[in-house]
N, C-alpha and C positions, 0 to 999 in steps of 0.2 A: 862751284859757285864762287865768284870773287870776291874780295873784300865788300865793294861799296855793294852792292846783291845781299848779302847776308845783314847789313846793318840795314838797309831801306825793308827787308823783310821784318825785323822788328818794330813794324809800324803796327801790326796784328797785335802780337804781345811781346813783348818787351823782355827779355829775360837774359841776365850774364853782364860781359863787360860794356857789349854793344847796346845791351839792353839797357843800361842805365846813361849812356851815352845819348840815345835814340830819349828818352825820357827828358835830362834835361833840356834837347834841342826841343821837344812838343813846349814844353814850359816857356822860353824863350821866342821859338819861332812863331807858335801860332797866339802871341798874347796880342798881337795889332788885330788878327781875325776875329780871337774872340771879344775883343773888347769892342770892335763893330758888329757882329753879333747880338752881343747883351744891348748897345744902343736900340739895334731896331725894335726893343719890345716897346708893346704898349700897354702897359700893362700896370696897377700899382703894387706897392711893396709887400711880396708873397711873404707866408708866413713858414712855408717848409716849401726846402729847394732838394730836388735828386738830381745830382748831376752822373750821368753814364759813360760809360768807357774814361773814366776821369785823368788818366794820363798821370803826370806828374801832380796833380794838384793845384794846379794856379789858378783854373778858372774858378770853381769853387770859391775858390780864397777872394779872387777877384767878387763875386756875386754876395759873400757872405759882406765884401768891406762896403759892396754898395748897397747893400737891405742890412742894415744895422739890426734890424728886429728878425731878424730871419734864423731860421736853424736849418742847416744843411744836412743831405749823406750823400756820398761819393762812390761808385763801385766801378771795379774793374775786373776785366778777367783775367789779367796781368799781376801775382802774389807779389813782385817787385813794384811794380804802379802803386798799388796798396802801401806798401811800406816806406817810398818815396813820397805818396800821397800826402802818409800820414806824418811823416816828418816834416813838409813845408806847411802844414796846417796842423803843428804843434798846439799852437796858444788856443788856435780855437775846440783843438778837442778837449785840449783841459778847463776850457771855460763852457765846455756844453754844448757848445753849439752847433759842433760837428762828429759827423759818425763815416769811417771810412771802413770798406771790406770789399773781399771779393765778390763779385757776382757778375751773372750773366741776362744779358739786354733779353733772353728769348725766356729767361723766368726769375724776376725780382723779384728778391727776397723781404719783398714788403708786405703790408694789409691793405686793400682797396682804401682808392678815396682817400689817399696820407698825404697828398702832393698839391701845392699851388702851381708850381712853376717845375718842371723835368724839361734837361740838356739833354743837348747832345753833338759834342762838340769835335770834330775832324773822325768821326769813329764810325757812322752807321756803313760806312765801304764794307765793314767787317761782318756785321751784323747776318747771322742763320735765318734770312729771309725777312722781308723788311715788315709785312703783315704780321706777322706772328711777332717779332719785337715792339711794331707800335702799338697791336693789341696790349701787351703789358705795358706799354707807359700811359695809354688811356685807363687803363684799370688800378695805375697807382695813381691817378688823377683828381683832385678833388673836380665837384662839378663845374663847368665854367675855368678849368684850370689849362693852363698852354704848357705844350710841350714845343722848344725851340729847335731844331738842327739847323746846325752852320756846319758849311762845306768849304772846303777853299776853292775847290774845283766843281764848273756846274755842271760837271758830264760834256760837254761841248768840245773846250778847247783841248788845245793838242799836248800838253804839258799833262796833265789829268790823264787822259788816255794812253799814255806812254807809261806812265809808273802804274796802271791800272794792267799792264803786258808784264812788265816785270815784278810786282811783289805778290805773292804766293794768295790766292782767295780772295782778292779786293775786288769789288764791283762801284766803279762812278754812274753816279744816278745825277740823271736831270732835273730841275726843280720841278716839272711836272711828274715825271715819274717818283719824285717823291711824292707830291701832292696827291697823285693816285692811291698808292697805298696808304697815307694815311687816309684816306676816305675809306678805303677797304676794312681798316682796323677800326671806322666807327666817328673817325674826325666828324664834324660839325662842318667845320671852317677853316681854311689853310688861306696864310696872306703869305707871298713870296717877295723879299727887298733882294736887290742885285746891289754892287758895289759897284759905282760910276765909273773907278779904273780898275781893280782888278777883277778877275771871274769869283769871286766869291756870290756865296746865296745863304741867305737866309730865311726859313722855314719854320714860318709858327703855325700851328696846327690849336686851334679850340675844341676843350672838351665839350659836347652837347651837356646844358643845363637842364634838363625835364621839370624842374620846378616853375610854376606859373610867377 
């Protein structure tokens, strides 16, 4: 496997020199994505945020500086993400606000019903079946609460499909076929925004409220 092969396969998990290499380019390259991401919500200021497969920590940081009342956790399955996480979101875990750790999308390590607002940001390609992942982020969901995915790629184009051949487990999904499974796991209501020049998507999904 060649150099740039074994670094684009640290897109999965992150781990070593390449690994921490691969961590700081997610922090840099996808902070324009996820910062039009977090635009498309509509949504007002959640009071607890899960952000999944957390990468380097920026988005988070990013989310926590825009809900000033908010308290985050971050988890990843990547023990180096975790530890990068948790150093670029120093001040807020000494101030409470935030809680970072390992964990995996197909069984968080939460209580039902903890969550306003759960990410998911350049990572569900990775994700051990997308039903059984979103079932657990509806189940950490408070009622009426969204879970966001942003993708850079919408399954379509040919850029997506190309690194989907070459890194080891990744599957690109369409915005429908994401909207499907989240129906499957129990969604309510899925709104899909595109990015006017690039293929980016963004996928908010509502938890059903049973309260009259």
């Amino acid at each position: 496997m060649g150099l740039f092969k074994k670094f684009i396969n640290q897109t999965a998990r992150p781990e070593g020199i390449l690994g921490r290499l691969m961590i700081r380019g997610m922090n840099c390259g996808h902070a324009k994505l996820a910062d039009w991401g977090i635009s498309t919500l509509g949504i007002g200021e959640p009071d607890e945020i899960l952000d999944i497969g957390c990468g380097g920590g920026r988005h988070i940081h990013k989310m926590l500086r825009l809900y000033p009342g908010a308290r985050g956790a971050a988890v990843d399955c990547s023990p180096l993400c975790v530890r990068k996480a948790a150093e670029y979101n120093r001040k807020e875990i000494r101030a409470g606000r935030l809680a970072v750790d390992v964990g995996d999308a197909a069984d968080l390590p939460f209580p039902a019903e903890k969550f306003d607002l759960v990410t998911a940001f350049e990572t569900v390609y990775f994700w051990p079946g997308l039903v059984r992942c979103f079932t657990q982020a509806a189940r950490v969901l408070k009622p009426d609460g969204v879970f966001l995915i942003v993708n850079e790629t919408d399954g379509v184009e040919p850029v997506g499909r190309k690194f989907e051949k070459m890194i080891d487990r990744m599957t690109v999904y369409t915005a429908e076929e994401l909207a499907e499974a989240l129906r499957g796991a129990g969604f309510a209501h899925t709104a899909v925004s595109r990015h006017r020049v690039f293929p980016w998507i963004a996928v908010a999904a509502r938890k059903h409220d049973p309260r009259p």
